[in-house]
C-alpha positions in Angstrom: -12.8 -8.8 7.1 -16.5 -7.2 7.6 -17.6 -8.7 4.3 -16.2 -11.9 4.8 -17.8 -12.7 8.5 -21.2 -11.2 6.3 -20.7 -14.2 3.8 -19.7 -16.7 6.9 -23.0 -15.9 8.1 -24.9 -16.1 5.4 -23.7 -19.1 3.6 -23.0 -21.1 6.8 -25.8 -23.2 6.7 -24.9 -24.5 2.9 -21.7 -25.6 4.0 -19.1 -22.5 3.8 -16.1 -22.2 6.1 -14.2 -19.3 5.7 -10.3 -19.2 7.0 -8.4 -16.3 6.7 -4.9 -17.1 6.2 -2.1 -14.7 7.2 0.8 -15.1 5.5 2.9 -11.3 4.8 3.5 -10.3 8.5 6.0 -8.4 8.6 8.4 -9.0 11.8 11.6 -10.0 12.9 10.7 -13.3 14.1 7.2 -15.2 13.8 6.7 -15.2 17.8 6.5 -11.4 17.2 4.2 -11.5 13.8 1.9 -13.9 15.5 2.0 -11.4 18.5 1.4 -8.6 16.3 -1.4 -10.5 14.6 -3.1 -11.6 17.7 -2.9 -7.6 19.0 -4.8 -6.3 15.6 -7.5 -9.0 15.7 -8.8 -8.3 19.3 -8.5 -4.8 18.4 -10.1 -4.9 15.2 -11.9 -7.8 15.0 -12.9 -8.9 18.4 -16.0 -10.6 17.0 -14.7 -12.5 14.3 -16.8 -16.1 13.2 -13.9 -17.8 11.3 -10.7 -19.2 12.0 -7.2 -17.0 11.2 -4.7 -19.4 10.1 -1.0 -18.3 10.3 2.1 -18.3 8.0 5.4 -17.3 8.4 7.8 -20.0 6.6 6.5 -18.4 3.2 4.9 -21.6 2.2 1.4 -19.9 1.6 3.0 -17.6 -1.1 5.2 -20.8 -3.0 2.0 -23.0 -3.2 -0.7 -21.1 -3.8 0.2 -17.6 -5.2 3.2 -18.1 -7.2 1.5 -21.4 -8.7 -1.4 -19.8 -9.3 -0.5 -16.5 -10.7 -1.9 -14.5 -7.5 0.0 -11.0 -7.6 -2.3 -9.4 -5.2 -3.5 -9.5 -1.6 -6.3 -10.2 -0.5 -7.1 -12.7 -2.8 -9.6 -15.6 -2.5 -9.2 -19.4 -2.9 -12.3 -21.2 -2.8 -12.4 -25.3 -2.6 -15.9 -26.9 -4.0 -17.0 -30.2 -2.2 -14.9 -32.2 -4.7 -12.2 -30.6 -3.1 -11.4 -28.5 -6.5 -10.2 -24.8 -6.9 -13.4 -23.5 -7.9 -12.2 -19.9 -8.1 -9.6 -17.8 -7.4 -9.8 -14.1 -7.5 -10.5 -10.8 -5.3 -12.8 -11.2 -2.4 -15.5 -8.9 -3.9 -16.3 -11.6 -6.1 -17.7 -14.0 -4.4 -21.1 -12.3 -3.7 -21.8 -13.1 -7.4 -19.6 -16.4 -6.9 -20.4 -18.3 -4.5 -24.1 -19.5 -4.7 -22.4 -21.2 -7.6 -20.0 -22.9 -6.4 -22.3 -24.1 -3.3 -24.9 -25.4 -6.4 -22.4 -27.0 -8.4 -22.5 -25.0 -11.1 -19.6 -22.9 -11.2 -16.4 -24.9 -11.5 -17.6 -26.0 -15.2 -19.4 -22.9 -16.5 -18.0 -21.2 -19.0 -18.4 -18.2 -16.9 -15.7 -19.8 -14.5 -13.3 -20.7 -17.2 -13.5 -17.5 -19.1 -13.0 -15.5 -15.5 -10.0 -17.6 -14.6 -8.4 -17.5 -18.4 -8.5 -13.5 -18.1 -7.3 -13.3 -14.7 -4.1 -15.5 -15.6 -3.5 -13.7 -19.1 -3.9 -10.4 -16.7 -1.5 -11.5 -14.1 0.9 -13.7 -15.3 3.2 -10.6 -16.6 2.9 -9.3 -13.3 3.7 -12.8 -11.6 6.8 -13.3 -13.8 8.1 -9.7 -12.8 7.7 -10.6 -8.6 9.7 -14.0 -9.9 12.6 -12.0 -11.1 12.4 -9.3 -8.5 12.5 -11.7 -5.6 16.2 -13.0 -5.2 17.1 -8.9 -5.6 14.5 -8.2 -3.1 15.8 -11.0 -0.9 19.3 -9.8 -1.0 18.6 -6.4 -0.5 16.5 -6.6 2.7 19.0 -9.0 4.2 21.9 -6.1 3.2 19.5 -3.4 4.8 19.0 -5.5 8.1 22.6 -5.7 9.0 23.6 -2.3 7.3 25.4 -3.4 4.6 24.7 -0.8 2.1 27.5 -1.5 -0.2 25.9 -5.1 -1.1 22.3 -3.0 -0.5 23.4 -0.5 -3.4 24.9 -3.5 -5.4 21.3 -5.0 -4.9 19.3 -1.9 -6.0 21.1 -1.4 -8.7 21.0 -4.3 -10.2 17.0 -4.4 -10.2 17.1 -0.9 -12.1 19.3 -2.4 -14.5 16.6 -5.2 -15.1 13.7 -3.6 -14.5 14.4 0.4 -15.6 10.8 1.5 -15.2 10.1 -0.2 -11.4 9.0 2.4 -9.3 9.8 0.6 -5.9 13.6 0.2 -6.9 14.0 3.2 -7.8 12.5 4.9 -4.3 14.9 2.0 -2.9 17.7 3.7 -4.1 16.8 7.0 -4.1 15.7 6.1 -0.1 19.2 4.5 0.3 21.6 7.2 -1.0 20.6 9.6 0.7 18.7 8.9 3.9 20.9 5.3 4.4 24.4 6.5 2.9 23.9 10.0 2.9 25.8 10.9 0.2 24.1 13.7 -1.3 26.9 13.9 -4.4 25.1 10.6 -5.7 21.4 11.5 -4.3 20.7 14.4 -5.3 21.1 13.8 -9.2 19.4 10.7 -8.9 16.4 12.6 -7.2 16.3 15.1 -9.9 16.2 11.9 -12.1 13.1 10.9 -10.5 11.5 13.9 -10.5 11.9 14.1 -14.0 10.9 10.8 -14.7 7.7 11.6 -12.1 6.7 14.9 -14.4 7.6 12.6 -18.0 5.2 10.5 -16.8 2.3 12.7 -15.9 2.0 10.2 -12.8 0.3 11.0 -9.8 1.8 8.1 -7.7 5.2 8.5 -8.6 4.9 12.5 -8.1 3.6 11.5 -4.4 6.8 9.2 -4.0 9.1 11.6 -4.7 7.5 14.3 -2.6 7.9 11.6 0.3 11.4 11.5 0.0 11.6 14.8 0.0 8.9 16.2 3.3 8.2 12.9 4.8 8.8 13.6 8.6 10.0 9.8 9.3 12.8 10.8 6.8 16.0 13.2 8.1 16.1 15.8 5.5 18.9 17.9 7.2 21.6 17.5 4.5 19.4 18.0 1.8 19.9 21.5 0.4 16.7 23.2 1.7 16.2 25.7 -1.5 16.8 22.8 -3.7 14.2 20.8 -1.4 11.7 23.4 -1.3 11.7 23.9 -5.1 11.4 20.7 -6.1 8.4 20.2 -4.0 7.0 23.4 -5.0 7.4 21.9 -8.5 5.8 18.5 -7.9 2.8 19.8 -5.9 1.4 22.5 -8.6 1.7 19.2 -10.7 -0.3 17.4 -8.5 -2.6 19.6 -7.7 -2.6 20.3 -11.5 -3.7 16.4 -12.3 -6.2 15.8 -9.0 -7.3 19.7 -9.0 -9.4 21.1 -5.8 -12.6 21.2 -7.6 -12.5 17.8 -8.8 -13.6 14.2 -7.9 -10.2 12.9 -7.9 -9.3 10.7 -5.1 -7.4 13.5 -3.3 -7.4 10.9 0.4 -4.2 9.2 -1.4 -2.2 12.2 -2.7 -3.1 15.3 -0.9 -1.7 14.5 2.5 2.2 14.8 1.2 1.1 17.2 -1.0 -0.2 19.5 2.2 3.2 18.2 4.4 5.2 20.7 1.5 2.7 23.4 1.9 2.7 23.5 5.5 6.5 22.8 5.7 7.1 25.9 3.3 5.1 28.3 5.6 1.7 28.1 3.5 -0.2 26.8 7.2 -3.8 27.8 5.3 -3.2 25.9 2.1 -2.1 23.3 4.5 -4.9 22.8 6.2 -7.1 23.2 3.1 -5.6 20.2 1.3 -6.1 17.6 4.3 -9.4 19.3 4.6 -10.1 18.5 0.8 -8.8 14.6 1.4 -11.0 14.4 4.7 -14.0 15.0 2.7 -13.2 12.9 -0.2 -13.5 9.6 1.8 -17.0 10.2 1.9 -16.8 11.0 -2.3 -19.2 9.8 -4.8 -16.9 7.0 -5.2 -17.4 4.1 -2.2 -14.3 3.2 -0.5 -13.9 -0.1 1.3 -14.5 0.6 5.0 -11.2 -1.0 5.7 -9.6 1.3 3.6 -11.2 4.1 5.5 -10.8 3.4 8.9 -6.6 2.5 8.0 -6.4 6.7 6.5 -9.2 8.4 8.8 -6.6 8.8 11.9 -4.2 10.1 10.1 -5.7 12.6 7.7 -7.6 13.7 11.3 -4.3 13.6 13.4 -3.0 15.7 10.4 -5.3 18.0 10.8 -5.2 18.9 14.2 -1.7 19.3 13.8 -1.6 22.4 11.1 -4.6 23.7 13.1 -3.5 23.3 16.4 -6.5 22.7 18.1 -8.9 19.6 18.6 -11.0 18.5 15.9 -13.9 15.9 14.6 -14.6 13.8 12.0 -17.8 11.8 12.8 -17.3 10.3 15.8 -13.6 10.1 15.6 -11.6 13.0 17.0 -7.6 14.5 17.2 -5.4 16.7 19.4 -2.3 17.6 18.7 0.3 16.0 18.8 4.0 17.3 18.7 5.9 14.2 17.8 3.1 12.2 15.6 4.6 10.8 12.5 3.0 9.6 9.9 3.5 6.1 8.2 5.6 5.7 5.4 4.4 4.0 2.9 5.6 0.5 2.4 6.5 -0.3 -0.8 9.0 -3.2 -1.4 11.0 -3.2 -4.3 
């Protein structure tokens, strides 16, 4: 939002208009999305110089991204004075972009056309993939919202039949059996399937799901065998910390955090405290993060914290007591 009210001001003498459109709110109803909406802008963005246009039908996604092969948000649309898609592509773009397209020569550069042919030939798998997950998705969220997990499980496992290798189905069912269902005979080799598959893989984000599933305090754990629990994490932390080590660059802000919720969990209070120390300082590595981005994991990693310490603490001008009850957010990933 910060870099596109820079680009509002800059450009708007030469004719720019920048709307924001939000279109994934996600609510019961659209009186409570726009609600919600409203809430975060005069929080966030009290002093914002373009218009917010709002979504909730799903029309936004079935005209623009689906046609276009958009896969990811945000993404950019930007309309020349002929009225012509002149681009479409990732906000960060348009610093280099737009003087272009406000001088008319963008739309029919070869620059344009060879940015637009890779960014179709890169997305278009992806796009075909959300076109074959979405009537499971769509059945499966309407199963979850009334509790039917029967036609939920049915769901699930039909999108792991079709798509084996989808990480998001197979936390969904994972998530289901044995935090929705509880039925630990079914979860537990499925987790140990996951875990495996997490290790097989050498992947840092599906180690981190897993360890979710297991330590994530929005999640009961209570049926869960604890010795089992605890070993498994045990397992999938050394790997972790293994593949994004202490000493390393590695962007420890994403995977630390659940890594520190075993440690801390399993007694280890100082190796706790360490780890969310260690992702604290990494926001400010020698790789740049977007300041959005920053500001949305600060609290958290800060709230964190003060929690394993138990005592107030700083980070800039952002501070943290401790808090009993604070829960973290799960992550949202939708099959």
């Amino acid at each position: 939002m910060p870099h596109l009210m820079q680009l509002q001001e800059k450009y708007k003498d030469s004719g720019l208009e920048v709307v924001g459109i939000a279109a994934d709110e996600n609510a019961p109803t659209a009186v409570e999305a726009r609600t919600r909406l409203d809430a975060w802008l005069t929080e966030k963005c009290s002093n914002l110089n373009f218009r917010i246009a709002f979504d909730y039908t799903g029309e936004m996604n079935k005209l623009w991204m689906e046609t276009s092969f958009s896969v990811g948000i945000p993404t950019s649309f930007v309309v020349d004075r002929d009225g012509h898609f002149a681009f479409i592509g990732h906000p960060t773009e348009l610093d280099e972009v737009l003087p272009k397209v406000l001088n008319g020569s963008w739309r029919t550069s070869d620059q344009a056309k060879s940015a637009d042919t890779e960014r179709i030939a890169k997305n278009e798998p992806m796009a075909r993939e959300q076109a074959l997950k979405k009537p499971i998705n769509d059945r499966f969220w309407a199963a979850v919202k009334t509790e039917d997990w029967k036609t939920a499980l049915s769901a699930i496992e039909e999108g792991i039949a079709l798509l084996p290798d989808n990480l998001n189905f197979r936390l969904a069912h994972a998530n289901l059996v044995l935090h929705k269902m509880h039925d630990m005979w079914t979860g537990l080799p499925l987790m140990h399937q996951l875990v495996r598959d997490a290790i097989d893989r050498n992947s840092e984000d599906w180690m981190i799901a897993a360890l979710n599933q297991l330590f994530h305090p929005n999640l009961d754990h209570s049926r869960f065998p604890s010795a089992e629990r605890f070993a498994i994490g045990k397992e999938l932390s050394e790997h972790v910390l293994a593949l994004n080590p202490p000493q390393g660059d590695g962007p420890k802000f994403w995977y630390y955090p659940a890594v520190a919720r075993y440690y801390h969990e399993s007694g280890n209070k100082n190796r706790a405290i360490e780890l969310v120390d260690l992702a604290l300082k990494s926001l400010d590595g020698p790789e740049p993060i977007p300041d959005e981005l920053k500001e949305h994991l600060l609290p958290e990693l800060l709230q964190a914290l003060a929690n394993y310490k138990d005592e107030k603490v700083c980070h800039g001008a952002l501070c943290a007591a401790p808090q009993k009850n604070f829960l973290p957010k799960v992550s949202k990933r939708r099959p």
